[in-house]
PDB file with SEQRES, HELIX, SHEET and CRYST1 records, atoms N, CA, C and O in Angstrom:
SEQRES   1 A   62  UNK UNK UNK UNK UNK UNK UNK UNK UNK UNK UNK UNK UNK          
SEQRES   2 A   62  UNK UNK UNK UNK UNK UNK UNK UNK UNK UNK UNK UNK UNK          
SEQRES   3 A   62  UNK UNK UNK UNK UNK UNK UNK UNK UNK UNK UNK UNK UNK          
SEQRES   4 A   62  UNK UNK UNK UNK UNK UNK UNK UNK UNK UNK UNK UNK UNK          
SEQRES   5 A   62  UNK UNK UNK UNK UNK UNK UNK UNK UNK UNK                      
HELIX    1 AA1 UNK A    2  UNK A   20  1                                  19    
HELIX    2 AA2 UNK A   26  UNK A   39  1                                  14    
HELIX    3 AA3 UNK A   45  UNK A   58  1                                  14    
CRYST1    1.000    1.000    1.000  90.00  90.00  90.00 P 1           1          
ATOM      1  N   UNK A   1       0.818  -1.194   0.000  1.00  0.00           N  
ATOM      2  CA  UNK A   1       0.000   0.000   0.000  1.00  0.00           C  
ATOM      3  C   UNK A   1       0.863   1.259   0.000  1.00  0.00           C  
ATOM      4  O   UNK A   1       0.446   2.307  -0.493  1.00  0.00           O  
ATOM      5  N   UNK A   2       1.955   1.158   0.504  1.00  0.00           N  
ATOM      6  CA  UNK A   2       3.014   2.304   0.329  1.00  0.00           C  
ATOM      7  C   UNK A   2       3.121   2.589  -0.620  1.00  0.00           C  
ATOM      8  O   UNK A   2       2.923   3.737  -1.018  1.00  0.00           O  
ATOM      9  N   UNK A   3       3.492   1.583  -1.349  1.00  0.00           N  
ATOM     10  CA  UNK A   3       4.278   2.118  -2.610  1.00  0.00           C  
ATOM     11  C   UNK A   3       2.949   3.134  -3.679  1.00  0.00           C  
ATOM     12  O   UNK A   3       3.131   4.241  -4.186  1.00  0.00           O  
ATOM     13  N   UNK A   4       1.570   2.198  -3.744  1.00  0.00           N  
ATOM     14  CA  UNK A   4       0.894   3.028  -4.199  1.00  0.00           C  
ATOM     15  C   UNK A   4       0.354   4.680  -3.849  1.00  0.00           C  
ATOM     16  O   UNK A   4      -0.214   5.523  -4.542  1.00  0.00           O  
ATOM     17  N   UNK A   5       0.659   4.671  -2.951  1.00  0.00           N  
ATOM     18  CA  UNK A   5       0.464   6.218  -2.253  1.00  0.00           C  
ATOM     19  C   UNK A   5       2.101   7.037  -2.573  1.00  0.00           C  
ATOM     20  O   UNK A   5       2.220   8.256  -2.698  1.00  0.00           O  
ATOM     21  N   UNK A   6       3.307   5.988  -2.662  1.00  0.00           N  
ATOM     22  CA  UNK A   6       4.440   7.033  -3.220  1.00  0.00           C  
ATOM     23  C   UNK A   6       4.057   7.051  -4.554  1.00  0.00           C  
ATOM     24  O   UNK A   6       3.757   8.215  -4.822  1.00  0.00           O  
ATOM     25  N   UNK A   7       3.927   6.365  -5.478  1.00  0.00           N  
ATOM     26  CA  UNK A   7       3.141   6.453  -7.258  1.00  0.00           C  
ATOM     27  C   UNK A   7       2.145   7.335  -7.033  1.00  0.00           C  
ATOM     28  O   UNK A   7       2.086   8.092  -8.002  1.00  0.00           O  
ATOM     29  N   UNK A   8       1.314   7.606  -6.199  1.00  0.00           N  
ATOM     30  CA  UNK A   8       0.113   8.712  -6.679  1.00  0.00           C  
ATOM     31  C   UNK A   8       1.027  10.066  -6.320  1.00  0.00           C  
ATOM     32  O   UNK A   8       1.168  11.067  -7.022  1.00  0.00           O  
ATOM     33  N   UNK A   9       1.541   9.814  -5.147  1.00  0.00           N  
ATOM     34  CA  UNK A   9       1.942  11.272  -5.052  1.00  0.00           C  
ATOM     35  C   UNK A   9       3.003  11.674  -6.325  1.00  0.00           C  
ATOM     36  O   UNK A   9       2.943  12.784  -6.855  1.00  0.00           O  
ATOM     37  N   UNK A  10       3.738  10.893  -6.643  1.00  0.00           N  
ATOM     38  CA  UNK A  10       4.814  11.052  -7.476  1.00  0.00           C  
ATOM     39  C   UNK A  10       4.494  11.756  -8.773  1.00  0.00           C  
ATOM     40  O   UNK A  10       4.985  12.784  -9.238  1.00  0.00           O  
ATOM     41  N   UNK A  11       3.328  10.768  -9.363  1.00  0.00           N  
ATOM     42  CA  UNK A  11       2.986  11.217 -10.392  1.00  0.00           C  
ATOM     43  C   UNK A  11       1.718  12.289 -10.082  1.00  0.00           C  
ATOM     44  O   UNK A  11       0.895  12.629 -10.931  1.00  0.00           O  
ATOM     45  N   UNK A  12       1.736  12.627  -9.048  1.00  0.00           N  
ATOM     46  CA  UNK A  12       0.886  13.907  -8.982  1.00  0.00           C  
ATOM     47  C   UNK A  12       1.576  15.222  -8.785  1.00  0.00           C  
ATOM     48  O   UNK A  12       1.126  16.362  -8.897  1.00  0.00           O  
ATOM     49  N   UNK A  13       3.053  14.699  -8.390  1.00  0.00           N  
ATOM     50  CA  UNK A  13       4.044  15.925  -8.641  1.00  0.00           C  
ATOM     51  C   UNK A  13       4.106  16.467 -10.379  1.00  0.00           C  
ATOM     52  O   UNK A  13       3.959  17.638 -10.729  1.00  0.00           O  
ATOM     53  N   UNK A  14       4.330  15.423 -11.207  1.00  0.00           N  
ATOM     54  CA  UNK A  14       4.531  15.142 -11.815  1.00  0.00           C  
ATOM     55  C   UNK A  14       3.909  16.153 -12.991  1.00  0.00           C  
ATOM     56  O   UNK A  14       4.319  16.891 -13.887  1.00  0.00           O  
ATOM     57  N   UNK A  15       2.893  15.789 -12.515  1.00  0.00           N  
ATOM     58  CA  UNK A  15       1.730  16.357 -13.610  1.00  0.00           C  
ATOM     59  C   UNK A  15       1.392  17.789 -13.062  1.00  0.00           C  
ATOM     60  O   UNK A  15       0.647  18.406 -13.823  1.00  0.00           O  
ATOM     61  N   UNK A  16       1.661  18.286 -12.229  1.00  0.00           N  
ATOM     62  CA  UNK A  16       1.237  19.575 -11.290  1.00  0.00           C  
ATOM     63  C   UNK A  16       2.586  20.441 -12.015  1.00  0.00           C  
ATOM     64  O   UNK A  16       2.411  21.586 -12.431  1.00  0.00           O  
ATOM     65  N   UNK A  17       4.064  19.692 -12.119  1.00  0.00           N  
ATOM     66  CA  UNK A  17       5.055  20.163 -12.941  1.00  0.00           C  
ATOM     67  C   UNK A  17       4.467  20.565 -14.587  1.00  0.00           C  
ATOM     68  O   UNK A  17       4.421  21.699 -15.063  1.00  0.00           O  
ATOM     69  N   UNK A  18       4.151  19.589 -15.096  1.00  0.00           N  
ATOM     70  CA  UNK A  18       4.106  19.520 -16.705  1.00  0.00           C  
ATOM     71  C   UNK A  18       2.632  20.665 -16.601  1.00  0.00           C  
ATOM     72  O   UNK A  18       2.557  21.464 -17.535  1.00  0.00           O  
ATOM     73  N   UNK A  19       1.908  20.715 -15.899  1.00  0.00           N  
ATOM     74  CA  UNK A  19       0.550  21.730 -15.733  1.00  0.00           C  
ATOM     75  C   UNK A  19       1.042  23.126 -15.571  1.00  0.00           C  
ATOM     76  O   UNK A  19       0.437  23.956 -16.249  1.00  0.00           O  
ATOM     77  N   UNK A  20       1.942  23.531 -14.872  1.00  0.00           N  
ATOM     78  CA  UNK A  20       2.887  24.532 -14.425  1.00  0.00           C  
ATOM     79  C   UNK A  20       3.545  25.239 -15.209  1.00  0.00           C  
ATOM     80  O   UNK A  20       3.532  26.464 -15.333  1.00  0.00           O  
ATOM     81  N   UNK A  21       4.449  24.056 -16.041  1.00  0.00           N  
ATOM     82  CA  UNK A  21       5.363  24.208 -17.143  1.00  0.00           C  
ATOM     83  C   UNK A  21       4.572  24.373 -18.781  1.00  0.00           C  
ATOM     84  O   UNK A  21       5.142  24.366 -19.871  1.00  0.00           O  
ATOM     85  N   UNK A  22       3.289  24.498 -18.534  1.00  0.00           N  
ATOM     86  CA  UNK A  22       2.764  24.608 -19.776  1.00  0.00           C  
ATOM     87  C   UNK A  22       2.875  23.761 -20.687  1.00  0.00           C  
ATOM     88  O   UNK A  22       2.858  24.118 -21.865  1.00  0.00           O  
ATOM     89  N   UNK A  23       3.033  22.245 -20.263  1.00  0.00           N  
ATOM     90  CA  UNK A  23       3.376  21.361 -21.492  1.00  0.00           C  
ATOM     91  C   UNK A  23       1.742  20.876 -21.399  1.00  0.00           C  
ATOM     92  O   UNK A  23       1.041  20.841 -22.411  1.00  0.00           O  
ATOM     93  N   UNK A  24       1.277  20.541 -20.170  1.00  0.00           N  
ATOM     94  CA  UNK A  24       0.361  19.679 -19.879  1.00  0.00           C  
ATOM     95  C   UNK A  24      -0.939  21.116 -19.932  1.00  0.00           C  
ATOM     96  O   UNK A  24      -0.727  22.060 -19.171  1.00  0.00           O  
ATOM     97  N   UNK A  25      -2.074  21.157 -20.753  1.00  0.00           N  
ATOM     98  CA  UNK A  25      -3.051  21.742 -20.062  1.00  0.00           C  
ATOM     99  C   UNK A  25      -4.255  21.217 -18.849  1.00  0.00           C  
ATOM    100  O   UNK A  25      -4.326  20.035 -18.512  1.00  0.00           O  
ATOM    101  N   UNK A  26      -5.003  22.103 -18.374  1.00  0.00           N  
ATOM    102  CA  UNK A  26      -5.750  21.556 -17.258  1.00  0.00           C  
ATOM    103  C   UNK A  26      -6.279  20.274 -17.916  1.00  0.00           C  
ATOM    104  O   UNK A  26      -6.058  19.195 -17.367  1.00  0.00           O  
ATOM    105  N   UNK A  27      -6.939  20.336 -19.020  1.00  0.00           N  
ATOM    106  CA  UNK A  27      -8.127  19.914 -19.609  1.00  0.00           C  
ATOM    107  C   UNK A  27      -7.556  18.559 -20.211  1.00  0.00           C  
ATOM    108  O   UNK A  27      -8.232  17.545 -20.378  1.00  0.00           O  
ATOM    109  N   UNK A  28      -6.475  18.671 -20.451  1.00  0.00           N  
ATOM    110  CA  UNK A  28      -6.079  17.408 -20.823  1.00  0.00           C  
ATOM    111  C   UNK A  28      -5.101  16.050 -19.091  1.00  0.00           C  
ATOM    112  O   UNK A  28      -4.863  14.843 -19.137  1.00  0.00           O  
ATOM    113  N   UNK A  29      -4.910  16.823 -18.199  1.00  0.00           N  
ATOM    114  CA  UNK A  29      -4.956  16.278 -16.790  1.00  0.00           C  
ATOM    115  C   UNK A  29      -5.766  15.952 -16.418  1.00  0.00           C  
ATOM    116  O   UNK A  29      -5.638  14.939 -15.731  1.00  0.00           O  
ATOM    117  N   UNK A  30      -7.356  16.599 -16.589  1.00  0.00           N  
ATOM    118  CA  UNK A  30      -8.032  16.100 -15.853  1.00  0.00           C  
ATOM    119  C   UNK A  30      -8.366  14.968 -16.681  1.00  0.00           C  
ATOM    120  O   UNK A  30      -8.556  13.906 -16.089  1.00  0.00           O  
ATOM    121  N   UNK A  31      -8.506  14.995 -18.295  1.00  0.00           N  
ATOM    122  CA  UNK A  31      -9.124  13.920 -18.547  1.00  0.00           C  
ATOM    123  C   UNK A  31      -8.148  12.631 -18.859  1.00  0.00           C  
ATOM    124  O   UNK A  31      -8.602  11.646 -19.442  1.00  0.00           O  
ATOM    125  N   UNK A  32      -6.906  12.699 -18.471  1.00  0.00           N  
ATOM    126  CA  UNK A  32      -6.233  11.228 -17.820  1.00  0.00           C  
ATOM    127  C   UNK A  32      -6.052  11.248 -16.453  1.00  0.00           C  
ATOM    128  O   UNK A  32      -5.123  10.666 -15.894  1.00  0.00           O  
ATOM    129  N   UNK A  33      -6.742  11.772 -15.998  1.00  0.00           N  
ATOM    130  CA  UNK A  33      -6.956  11.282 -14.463  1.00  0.00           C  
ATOM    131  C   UNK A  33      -8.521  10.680 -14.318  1.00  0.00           C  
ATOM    132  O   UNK A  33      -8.872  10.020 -13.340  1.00  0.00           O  
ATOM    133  N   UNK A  34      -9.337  10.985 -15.359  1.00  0.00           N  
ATOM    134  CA  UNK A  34     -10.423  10.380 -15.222  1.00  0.00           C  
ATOM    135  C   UNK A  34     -10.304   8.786 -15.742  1.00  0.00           C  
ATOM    136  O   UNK A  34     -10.817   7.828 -15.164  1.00  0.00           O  
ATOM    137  N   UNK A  35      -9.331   8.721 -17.241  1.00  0.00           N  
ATOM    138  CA  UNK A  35      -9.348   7.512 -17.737  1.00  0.00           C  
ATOM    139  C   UNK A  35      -8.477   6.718 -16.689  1.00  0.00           C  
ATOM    140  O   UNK A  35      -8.641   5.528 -16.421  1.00  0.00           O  
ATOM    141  N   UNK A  36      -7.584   7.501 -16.168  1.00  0.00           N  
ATOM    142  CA  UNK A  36      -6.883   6.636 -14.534  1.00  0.00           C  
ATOM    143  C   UNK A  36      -8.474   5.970 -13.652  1.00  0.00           C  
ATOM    144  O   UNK A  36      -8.730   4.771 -13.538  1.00  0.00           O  
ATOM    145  N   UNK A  37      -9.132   6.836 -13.258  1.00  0.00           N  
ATOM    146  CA  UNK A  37      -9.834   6.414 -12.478  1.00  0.00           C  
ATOM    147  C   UNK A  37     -10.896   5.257 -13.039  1.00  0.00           C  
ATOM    148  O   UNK A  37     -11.302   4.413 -12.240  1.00  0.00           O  
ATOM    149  N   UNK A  38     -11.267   5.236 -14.206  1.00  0.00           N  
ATOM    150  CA  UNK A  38     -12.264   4.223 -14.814  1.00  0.00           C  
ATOM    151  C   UNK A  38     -11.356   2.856 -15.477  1.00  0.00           C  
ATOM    152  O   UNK A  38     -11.843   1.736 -15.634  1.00  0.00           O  
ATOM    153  N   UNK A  39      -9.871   3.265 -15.831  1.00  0.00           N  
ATOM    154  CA  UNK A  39      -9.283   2.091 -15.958  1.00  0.00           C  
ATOM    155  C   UNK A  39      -8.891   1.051 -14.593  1.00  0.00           C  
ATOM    156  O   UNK A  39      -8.689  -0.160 -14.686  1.00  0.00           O  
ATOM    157  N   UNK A  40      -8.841   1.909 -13.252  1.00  0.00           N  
ATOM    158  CA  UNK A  40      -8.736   1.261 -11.991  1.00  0.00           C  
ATOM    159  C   UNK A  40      -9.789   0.238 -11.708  1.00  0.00           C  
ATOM    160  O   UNK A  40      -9.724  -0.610 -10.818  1.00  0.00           O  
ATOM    161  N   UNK A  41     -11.179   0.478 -12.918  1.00  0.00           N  
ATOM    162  CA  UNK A  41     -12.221  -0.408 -12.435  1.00  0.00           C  
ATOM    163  C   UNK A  41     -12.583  -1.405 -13.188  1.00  0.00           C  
ATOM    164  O   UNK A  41     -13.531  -2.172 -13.019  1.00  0.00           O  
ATOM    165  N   UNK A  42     -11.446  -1.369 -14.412  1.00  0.00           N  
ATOM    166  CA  UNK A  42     -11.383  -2.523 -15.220  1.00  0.00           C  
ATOM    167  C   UNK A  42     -10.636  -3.999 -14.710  1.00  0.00           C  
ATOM    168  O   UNK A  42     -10.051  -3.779 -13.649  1.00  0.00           O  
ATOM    169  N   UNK A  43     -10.506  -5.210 -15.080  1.00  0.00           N  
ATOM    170  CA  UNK A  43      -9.927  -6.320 -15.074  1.00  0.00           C  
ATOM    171  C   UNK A  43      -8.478  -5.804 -15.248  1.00  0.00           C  
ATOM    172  O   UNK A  43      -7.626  -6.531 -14.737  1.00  0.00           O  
ATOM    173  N   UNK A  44      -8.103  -4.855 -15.778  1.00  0.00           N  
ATOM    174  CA  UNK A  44      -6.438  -4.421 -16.358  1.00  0.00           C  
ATOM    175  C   UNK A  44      -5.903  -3.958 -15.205  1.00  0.00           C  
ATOM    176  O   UNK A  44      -4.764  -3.542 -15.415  1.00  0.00           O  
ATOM    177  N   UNK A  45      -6.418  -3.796 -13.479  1.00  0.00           N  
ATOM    178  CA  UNK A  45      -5.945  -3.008 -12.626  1.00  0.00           C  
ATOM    179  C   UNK A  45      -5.246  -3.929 -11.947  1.00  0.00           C  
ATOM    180  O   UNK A  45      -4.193  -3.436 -11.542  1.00  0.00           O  
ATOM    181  N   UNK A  46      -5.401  -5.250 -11.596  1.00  0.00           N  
ATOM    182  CA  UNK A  46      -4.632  -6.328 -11.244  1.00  0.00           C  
ATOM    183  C   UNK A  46      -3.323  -6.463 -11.959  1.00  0.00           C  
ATOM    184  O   UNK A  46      -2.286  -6.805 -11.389  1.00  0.00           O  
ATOM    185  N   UNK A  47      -3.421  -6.172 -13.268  1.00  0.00           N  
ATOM    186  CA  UNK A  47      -2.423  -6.641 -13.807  1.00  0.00           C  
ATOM    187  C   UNK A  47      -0.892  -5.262 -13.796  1.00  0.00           C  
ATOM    188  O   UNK A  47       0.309  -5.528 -13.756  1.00  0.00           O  
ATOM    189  N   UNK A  48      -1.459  -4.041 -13.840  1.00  0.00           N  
ATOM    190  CA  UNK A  48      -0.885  -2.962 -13.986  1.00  0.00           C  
ATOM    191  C   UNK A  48      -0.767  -2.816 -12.220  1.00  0.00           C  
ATOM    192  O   UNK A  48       0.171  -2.151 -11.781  1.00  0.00           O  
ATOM    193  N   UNK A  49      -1.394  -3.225 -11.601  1.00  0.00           N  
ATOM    194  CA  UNK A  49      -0.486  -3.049  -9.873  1.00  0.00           C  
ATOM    195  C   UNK A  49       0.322  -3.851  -9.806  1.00  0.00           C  
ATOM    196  O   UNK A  49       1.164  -3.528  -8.968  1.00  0.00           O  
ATOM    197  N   UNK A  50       0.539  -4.840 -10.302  1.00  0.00           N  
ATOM    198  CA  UNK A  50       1.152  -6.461  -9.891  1.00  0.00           C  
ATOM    199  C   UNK A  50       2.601  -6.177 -11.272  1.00  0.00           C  
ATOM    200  O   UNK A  50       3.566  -6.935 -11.377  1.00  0.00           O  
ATOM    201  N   UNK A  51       2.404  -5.130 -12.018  1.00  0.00           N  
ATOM    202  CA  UNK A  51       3.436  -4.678 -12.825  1.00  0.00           C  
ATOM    203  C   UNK A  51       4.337  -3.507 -12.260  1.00  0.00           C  
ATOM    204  O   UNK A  51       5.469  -3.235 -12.658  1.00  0.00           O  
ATOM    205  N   UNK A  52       3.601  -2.836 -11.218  1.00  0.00           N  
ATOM    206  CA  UNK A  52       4.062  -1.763 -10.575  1.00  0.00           C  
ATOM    207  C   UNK A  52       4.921  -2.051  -9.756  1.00  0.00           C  
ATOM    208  O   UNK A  52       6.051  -1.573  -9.666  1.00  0.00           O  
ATOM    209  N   UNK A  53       4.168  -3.273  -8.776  1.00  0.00           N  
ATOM    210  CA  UNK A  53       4.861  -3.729  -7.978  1.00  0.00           C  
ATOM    211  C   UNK A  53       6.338  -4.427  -7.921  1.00  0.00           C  
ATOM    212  O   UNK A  53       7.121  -4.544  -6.979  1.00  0.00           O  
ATOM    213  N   UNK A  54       6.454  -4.991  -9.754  1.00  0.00           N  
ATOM    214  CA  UNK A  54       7.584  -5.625  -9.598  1.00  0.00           C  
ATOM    215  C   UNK A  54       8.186  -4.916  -9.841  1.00  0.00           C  
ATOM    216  O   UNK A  54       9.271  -5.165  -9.316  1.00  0.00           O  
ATOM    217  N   UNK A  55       8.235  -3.713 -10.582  1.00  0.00           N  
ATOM    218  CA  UNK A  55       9.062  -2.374 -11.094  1.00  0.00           C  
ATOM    219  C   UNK A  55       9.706  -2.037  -9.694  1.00  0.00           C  
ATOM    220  O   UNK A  55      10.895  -2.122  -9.387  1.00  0.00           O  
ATOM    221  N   UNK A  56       8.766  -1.682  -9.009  1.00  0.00           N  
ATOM    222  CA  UNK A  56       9.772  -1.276  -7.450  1.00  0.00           C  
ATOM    223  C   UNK A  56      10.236  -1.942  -6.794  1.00  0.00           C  
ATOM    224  O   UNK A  56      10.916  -1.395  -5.926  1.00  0.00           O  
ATOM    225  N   UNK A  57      10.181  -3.491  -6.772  1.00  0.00           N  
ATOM    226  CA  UNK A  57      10.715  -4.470  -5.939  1.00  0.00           C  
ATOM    227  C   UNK A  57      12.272  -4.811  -6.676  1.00  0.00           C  
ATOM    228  O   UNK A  57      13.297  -5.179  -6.102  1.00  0.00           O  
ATOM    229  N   UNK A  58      12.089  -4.594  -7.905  1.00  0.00           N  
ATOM    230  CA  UNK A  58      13.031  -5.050  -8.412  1.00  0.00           C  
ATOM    231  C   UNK A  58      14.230  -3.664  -8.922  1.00  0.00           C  
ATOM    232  O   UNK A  58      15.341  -3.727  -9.450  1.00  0.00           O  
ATOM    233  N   UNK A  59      13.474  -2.606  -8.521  1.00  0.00           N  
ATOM    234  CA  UNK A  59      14.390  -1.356  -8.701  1.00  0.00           C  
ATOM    235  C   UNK A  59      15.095  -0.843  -7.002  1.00  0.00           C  
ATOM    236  O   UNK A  59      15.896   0.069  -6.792  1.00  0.00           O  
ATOM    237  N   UNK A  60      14.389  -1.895  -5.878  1.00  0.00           N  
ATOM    238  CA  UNK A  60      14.653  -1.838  -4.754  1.00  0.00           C  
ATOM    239  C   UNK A  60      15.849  -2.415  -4.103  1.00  0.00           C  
ATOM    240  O   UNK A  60      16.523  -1.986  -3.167  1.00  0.00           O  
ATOM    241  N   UNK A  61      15.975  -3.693  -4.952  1.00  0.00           N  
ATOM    242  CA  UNK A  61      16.827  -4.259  -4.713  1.00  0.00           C  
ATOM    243  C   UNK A  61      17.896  -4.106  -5.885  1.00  0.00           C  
ATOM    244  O   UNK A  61      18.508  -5.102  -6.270  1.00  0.00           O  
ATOM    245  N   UNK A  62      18.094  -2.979  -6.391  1.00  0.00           N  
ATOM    246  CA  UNK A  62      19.185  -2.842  -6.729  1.00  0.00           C  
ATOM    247  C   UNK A  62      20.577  -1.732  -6.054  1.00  0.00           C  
ATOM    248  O   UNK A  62      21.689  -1.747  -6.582  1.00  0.00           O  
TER     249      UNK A  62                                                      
END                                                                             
């Protein structure tokens, strides 16, 4: 559960940067944070946490 709360915040730095920096507009943040939120409720969310997870386990132990 950590790690997902360091990934949200991270990439909420992230995007608050690129929003800031004028690369990212509002309108296009909000609407991949919406397809974030409706892809979380698909069958694909198991597979993309359980991909996350090995990304940091395995970038942990290096």
């Amino acid at each position: 559960m950590a790690v997902s709360i360091s990934a949200v915040a991270l990439l909420g730095i992230v995007v608050f940067v690129l929003i800031r920096g004028g690369t990212v507009r509002l309108g296009s943040a909000l609407v991949c944070a919406g397809f974030g939120f409706f892809l979380a409720s698909t069958g694909a969310a198991p597979v993309i946490t359980g991909a996350i997870s090995a990304v940091t386990g395995w970038t942990a132990s290096i």
